[in-house]
C-alpha positions as CSV (number, residue, x, y, z in Angstrom):
1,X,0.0,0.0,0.0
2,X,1.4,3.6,-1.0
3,X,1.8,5.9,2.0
4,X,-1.1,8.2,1.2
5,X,-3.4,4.8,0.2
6,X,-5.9,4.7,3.0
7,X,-8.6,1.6,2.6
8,X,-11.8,2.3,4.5
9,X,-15.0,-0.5,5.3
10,X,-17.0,-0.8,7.9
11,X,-16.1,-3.0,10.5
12,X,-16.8,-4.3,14.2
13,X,-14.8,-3.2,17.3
14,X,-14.7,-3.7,20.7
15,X,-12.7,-3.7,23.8
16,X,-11.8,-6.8,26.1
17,X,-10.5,-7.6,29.8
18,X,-7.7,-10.3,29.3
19,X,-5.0,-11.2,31.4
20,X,-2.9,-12.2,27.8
21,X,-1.6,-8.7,27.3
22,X,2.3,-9.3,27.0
23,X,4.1,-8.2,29.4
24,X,5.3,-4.1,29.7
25,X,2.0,-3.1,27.3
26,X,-1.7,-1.9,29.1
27,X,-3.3,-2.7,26.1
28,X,-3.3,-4.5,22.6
29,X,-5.1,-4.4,19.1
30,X,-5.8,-7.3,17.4
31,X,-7.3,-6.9,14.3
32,X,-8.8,-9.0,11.8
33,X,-10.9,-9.1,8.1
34,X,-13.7,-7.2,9.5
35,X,-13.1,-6.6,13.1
36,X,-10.8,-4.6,15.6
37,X,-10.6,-6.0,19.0
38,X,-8.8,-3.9,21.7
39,X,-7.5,-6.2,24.5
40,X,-7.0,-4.5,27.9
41,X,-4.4,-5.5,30.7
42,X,-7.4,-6.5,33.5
43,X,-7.1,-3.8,36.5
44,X,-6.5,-1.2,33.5
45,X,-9.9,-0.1,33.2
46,X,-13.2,-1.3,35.1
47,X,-15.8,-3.3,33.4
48,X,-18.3,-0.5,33.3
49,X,-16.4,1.4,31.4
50,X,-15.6,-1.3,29.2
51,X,-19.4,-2.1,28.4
52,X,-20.2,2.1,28.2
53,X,-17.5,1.7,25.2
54,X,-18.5,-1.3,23.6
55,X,-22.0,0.3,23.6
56,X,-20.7,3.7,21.8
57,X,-18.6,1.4,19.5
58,X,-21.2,-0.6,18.5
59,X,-23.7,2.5,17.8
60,X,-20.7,4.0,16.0
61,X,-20.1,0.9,13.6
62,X,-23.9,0.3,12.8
63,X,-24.3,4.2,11.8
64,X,-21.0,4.0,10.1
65,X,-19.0,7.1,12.1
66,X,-16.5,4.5,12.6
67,X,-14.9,3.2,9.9
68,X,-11.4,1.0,10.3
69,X,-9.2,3.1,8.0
70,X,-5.6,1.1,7.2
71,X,-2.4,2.5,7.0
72,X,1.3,2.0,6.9
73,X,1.7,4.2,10.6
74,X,1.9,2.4,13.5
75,X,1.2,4.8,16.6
76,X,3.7,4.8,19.4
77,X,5.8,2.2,17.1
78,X,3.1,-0.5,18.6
79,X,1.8,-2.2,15.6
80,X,-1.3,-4.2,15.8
81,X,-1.0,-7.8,16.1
């Protein structure tokens, strides 16, 4: 893909508790074909507020303000998995 390429689609996404996140990161993203999962470091974040997100990223993937755009940059030099 060119650097100013950017593919867009809808897609799912949602954030999970897990105690898999490797060692030294809070937080992962594991994404797939059609879906973006964000895997959290348990203790990191309370499950309230992981439902309260789920719920706003589920509104904003049905309505489509959310699409998964891909690109080349990998923030903070943490590439998804």
């Amino acid at each position: 893909m060119a650097d100013s390429e950017v593919r867009t689609g809808s897609a799912q996404a949602r954030i999970m508790l897990t105690d898999l996140v490797p060692e030294g990161r809070t937080m992962v993203e594991i994404v797939s074909d059609d879906e973006t999962v964000i895997c959290v470091r348990r203790g990191e974040m309370s499950e309230a507020l992981v439902e309260e997100w789920n719920d706003h990223l589920a509104h904003a993937t049905r309505s489509g303000c959310w699409l998964r755009a891909e690109t080349d940059e990998r923030p903070g030099g943490r590439p998804p998995i």
